[in-house]
N, CA and C atoms as an extended XYZ file, in Angstrom:
363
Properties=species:S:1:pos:R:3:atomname:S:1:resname:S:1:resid:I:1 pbc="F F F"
N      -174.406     -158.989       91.620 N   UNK     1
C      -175.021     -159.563       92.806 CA  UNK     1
C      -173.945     -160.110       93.729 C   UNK     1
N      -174.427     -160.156       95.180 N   UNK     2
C      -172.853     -160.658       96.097 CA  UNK     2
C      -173.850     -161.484       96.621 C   UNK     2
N      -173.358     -162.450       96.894 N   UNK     3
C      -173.553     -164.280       97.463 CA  UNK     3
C      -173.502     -163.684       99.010 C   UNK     3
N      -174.493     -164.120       99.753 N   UNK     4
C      -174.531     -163.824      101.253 CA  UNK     4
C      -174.206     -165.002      101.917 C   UNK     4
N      -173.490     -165.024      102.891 N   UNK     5
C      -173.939     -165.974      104.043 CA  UNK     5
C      -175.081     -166.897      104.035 C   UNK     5
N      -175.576     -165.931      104.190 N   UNK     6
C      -177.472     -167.100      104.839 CA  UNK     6
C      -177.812     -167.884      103.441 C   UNK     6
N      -177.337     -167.281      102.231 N   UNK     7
C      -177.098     -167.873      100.881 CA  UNK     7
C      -176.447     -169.350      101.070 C   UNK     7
N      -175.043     -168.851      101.358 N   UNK     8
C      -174.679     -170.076      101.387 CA  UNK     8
C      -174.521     -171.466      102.153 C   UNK     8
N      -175.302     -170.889      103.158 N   UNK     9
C      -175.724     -172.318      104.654 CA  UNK     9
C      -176.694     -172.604      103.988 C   UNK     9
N      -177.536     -172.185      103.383 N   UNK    10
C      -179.284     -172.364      102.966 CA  UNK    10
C      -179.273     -173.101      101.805 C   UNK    10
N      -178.102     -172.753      100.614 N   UNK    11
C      -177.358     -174.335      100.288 CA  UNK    11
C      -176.500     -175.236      100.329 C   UNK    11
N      -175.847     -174.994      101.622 N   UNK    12
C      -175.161     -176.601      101.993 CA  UNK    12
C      -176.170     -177.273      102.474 C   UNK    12
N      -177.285     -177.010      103.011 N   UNK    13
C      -178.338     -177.517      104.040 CA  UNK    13
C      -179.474     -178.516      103.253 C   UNK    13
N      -179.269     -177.812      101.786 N   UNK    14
C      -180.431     -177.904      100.884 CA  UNK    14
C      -179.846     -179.708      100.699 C   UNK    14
N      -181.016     -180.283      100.471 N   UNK    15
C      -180.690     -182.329       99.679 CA  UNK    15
C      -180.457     -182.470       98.747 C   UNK    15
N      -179.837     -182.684       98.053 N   UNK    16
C      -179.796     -183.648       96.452 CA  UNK    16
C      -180.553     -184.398       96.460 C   UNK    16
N      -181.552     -185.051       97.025 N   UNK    17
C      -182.718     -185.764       96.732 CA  UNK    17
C      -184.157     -184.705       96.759 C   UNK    17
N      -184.038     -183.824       97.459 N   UNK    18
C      -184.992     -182.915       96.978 CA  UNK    18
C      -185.186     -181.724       96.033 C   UNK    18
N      -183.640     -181.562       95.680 N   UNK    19
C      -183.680     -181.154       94.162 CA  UNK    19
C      -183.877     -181.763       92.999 C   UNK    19
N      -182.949     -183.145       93.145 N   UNK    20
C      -183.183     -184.096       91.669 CA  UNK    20
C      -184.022     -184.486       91.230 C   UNK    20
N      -185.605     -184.214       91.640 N   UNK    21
C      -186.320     -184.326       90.565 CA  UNK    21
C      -186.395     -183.450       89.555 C   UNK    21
N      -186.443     -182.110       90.113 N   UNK    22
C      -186.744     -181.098       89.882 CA  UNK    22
C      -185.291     -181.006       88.046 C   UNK    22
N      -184.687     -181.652       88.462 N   UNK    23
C      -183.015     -181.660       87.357 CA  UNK    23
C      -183.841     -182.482       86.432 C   UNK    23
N      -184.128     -183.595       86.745 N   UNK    24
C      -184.778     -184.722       85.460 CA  UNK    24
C      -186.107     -184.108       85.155 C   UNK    24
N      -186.922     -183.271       85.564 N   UNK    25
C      -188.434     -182.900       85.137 CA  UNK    25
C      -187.557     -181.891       83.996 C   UNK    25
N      -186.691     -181.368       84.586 N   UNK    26
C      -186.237     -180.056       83.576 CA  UNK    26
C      -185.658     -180.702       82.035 C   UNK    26
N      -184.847     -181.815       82.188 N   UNK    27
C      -184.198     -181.982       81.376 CA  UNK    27
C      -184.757     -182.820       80.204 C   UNK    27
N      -185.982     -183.671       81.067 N   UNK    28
C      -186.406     -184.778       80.688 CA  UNK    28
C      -187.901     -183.552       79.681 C   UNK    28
N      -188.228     -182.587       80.150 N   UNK    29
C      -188.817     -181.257       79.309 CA  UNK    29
C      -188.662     -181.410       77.756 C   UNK    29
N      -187.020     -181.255       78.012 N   UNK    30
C      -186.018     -180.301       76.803 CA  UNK    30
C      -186.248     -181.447       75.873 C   UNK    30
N      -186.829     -182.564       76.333 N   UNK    31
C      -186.270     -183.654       75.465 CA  UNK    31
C      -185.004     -184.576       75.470 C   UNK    31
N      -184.479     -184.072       76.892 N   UNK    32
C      -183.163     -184.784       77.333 CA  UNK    32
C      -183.460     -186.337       78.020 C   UNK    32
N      -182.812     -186.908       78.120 N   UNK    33
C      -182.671     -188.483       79.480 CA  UNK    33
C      -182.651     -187.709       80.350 C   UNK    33
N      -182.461     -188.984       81.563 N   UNK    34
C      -182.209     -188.957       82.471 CA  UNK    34
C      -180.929     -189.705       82.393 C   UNK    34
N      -180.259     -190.588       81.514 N   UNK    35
C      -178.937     -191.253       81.853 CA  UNK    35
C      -178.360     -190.002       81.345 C   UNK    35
N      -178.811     -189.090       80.415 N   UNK    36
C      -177.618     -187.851       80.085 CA  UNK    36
C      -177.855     -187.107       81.263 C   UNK    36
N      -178.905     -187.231       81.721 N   UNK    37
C      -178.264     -185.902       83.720 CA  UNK    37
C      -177.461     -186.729       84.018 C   UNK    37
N      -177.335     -188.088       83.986 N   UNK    38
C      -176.637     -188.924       84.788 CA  UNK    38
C      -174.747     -188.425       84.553 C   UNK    38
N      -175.021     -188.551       82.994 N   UNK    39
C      -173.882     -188.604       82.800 CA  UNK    39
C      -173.250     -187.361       82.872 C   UNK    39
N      -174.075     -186.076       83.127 N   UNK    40
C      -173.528     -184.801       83.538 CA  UNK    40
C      -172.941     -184.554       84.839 C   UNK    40
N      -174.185     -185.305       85.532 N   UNK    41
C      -173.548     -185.671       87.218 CA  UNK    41
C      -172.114     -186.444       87.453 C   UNK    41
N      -172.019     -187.568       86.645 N   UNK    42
C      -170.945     -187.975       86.731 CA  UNK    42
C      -169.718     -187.570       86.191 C   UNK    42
N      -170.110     -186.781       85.055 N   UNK    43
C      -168.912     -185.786       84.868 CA  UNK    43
C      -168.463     -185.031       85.716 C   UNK    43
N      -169.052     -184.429       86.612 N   UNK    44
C      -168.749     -183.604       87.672 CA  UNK    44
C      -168.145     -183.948       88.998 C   UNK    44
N      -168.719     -184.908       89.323 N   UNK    45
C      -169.070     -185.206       90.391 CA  UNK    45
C      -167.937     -186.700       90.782 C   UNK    45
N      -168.152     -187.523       89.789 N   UNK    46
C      -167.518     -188.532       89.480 CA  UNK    46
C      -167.607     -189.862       90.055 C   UNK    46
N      -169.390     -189.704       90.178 N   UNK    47
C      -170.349     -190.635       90.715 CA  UNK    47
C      -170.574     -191.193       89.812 C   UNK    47
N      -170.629     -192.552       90.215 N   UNK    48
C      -171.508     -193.874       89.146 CA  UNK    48
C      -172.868     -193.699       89.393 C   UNK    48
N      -174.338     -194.431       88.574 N   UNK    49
C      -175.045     -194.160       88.913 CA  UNK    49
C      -175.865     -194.391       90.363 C   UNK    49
N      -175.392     -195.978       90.755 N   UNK    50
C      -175.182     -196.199       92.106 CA  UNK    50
C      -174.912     -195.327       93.044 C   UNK    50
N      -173.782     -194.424       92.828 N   UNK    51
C      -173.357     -193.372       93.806 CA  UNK    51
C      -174.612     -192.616       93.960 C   UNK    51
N      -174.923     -192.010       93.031 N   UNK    52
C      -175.832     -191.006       92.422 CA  UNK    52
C      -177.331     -191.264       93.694 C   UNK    52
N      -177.552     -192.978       93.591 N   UNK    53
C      -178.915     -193.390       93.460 CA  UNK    53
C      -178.750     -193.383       95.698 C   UNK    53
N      -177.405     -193.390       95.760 N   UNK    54
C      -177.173     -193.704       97.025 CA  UNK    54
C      -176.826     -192.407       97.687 C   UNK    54
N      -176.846     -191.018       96.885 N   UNK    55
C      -176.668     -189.717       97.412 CA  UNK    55
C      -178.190     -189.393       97.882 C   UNK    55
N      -178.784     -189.783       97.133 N   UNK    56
C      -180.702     -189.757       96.731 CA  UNK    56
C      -181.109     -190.596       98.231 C   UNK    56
N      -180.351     -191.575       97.883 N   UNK    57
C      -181.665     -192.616       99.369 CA  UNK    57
C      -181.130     -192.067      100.989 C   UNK    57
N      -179.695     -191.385      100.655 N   UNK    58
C      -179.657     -190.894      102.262 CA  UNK    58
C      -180.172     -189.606      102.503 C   UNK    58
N      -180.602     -188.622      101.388 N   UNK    59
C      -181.199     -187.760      101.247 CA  UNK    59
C      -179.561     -186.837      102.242 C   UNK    59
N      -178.503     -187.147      101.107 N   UNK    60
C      -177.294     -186.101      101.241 CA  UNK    60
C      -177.679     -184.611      101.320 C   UNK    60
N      -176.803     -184.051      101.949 N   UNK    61
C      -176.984     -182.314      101.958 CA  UNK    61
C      -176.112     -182.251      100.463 C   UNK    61
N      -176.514     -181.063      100.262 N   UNK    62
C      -175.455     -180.479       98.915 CA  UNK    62
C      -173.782     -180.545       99.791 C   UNK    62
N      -173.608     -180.199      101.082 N   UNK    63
C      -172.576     -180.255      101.838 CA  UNK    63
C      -171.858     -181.676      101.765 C   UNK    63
N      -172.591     -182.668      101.663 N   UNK    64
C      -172.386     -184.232      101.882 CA  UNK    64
C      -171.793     -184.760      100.769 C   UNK    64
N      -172.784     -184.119       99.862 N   UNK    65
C      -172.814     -184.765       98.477 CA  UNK    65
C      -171.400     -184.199       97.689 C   UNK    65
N      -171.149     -182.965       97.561 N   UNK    66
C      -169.769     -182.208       97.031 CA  UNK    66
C      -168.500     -182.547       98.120 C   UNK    66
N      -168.418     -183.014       99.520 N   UNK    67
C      -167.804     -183.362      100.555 CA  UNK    67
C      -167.210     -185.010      100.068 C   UNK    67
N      -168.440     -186.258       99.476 N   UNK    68
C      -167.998     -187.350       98.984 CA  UNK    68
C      -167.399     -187.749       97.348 C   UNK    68
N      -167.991     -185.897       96.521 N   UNK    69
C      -167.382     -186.371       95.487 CA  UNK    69
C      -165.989     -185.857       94.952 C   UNK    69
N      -165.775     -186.281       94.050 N   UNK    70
C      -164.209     -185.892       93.509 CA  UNK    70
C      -164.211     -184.743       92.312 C   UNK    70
N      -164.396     -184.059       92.432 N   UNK    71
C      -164.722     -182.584       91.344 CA  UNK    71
C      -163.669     -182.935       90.665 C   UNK    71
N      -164.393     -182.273       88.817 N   UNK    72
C      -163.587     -182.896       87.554 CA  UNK    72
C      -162.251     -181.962       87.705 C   UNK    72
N      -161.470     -182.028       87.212 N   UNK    73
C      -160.682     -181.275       87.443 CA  UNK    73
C      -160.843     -179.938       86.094 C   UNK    73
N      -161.510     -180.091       85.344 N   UNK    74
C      -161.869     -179.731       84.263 CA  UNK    74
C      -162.770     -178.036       84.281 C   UNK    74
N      -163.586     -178.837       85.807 N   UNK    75
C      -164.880     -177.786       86.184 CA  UNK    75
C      -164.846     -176.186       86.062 C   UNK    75
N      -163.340     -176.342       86.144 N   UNK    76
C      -163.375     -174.435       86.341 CA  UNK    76
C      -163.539     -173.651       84.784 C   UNK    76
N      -163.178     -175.029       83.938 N   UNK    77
C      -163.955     -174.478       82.611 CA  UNK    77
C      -165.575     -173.946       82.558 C   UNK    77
N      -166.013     -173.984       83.401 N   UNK    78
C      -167.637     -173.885       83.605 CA  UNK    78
C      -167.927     -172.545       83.591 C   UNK    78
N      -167.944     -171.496       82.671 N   UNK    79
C      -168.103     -170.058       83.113 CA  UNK    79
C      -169.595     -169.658       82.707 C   UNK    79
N      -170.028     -168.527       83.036 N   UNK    80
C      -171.472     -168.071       82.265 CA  UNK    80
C      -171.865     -167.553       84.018 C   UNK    80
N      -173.307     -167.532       83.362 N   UNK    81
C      -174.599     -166.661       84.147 CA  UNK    81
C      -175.142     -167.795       84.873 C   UNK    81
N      -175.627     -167.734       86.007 N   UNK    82
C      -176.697     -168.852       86.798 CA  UNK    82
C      -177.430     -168.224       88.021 C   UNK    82
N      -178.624     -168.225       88.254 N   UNK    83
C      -179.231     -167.493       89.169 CA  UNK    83
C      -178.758     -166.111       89.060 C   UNK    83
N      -178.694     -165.193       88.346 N   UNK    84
C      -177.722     -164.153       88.371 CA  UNK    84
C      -176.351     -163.561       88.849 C   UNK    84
N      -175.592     -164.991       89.150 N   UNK    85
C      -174.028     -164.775       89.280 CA  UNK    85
C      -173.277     -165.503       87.990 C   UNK    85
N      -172.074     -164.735       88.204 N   UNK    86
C      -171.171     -165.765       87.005 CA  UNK    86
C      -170.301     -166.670       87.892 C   UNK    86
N      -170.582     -167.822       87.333 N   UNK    87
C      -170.094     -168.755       88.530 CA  UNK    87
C      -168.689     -169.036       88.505 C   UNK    87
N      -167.950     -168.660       87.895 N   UNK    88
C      -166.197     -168.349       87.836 CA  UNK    88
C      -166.122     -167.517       88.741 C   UNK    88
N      -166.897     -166.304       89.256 N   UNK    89
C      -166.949     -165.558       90.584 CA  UNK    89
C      -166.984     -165.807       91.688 C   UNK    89
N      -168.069     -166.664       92.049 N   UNK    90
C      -168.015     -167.587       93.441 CA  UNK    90
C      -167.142     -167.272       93.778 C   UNK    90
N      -167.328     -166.947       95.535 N   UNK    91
C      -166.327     -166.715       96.177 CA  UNK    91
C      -166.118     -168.203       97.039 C   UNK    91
N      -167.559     -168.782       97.767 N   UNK    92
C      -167.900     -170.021       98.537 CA  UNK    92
C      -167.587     -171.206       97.644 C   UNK    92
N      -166.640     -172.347       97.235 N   UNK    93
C      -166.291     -173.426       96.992 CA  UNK    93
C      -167.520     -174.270       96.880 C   UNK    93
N      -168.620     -174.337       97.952 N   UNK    94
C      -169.352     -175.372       97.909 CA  UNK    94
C      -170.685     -174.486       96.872 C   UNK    94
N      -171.061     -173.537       97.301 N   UNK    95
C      -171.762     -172.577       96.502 CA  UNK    95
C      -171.480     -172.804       94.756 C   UNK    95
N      -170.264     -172.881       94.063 N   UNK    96
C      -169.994     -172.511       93.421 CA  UNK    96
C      -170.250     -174.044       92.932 C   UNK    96
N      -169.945     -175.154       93.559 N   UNK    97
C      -169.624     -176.337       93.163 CA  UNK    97
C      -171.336     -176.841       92.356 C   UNK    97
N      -172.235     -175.976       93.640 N   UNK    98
C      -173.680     -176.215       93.210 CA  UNK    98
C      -174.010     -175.570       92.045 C   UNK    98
N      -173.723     -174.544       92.005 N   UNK    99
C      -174.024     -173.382       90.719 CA  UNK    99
C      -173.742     -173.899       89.333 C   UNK    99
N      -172.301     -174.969       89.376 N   UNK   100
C      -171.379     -175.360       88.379 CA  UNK   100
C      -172.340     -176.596       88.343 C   UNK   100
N      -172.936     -177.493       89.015 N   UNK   101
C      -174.619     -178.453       89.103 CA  UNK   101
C      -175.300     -177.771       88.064 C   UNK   101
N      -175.748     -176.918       88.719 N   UNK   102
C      -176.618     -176.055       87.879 CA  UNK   102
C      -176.521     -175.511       86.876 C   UNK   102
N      -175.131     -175.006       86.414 N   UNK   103
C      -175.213     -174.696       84.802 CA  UNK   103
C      -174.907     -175.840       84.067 C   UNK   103
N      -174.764     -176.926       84.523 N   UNK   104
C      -174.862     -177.583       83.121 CA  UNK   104
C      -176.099     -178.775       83.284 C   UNK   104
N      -176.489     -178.652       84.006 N   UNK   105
C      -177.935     -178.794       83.901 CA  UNK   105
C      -178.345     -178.135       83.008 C   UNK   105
N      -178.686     -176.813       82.855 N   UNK   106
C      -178.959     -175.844       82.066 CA  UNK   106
C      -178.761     -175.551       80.740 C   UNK   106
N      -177.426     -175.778       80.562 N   UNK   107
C      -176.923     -176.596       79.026 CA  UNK   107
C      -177.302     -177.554       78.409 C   UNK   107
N      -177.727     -178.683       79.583 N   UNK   108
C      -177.899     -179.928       78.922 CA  UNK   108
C      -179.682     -179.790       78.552 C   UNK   108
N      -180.464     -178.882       79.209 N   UNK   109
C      -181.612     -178.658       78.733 CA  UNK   109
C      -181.874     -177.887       77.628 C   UNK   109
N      -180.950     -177.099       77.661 N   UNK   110
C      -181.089     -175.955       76.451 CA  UNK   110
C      -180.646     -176.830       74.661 C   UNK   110
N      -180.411     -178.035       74.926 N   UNK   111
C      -179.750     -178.726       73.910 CA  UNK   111
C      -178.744     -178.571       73.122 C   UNK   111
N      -178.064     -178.171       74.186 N   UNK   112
C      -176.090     -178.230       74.085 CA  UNK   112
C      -175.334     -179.809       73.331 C   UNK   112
N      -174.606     -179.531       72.926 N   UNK   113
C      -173.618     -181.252       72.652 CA  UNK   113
C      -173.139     -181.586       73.834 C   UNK   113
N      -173.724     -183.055       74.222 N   UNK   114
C      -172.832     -183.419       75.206 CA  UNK   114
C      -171.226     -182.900       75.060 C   UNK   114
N      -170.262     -183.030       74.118 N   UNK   115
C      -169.229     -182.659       74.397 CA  UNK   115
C      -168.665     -181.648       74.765 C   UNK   115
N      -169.695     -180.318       74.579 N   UNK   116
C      -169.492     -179.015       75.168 CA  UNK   116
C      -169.861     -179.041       76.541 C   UNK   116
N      -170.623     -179.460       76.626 N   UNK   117
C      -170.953     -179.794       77.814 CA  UNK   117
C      -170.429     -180.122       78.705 C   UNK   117
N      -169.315     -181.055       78.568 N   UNK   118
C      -168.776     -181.965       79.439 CA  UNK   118
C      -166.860     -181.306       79.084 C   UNK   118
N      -167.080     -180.036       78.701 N   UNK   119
C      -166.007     -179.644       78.710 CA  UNK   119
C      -164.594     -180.411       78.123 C   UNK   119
N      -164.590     -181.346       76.823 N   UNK   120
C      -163.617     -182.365       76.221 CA  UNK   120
C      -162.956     -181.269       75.621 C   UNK   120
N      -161.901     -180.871       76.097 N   UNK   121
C      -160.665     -180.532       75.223 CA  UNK   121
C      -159.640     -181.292       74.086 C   UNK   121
């Protein structure tokens, strides 16, 4: 699959407050928390939960939100399948940053170890 354009404006544009429920309904499913999304987010992202709660109340773009945080340096360990790309492919930075959101979301629902998860070498 190739990542389009209109793909990737359509998620910088997209909120982190109008996805994140949708992250805790999923996870909170699997039998997961919500302080473990937390703490996935903040692995990534390198938001406290405050940050987190204050990306939510300005209703950040995905653009805003990856723009104020500090990506792990770790992240590019993040490989696999998501929406049908492998997200080590990403060509778009911010695209990819979301995708790399999204798979370990996905992990953390599927009932992964936090430590795989969070990529601890």
């Amino acid at each position: 699959m190739k990542e389009s354009e209109e793909q990737n404006a359509r998620i910088a544009k997209m909120t982190f407050a109008s996805v994140y429920p949708h992250y805790v309904a999923k996870v909170e499913k699997k039998g997961r928390s919500k302080e473990e999304l937390h703490e996935v987010i903040s692995w990534l992202t390198g938001f406290d939960d405050k940050q987190i709660q204050n990306q939510i109340d300005q209703k950040s773009s995905f653009e805003q939100f990856f723009m104020d945080s500090k990506i792990n340096p770790n992240a590019h360990l993040i490989t696999g399948l998501i929406c049908g790309y492998r997200v080590e492919e990403i060509q778009n930075p911010l695209t990819q940053q979301v995708r790399y959101l999204d798979k370990l979301i996905d992990e953390l629902a599927k009932g992964k170890k936090m430590e795989k998860i969070l990529r601890s070498v």
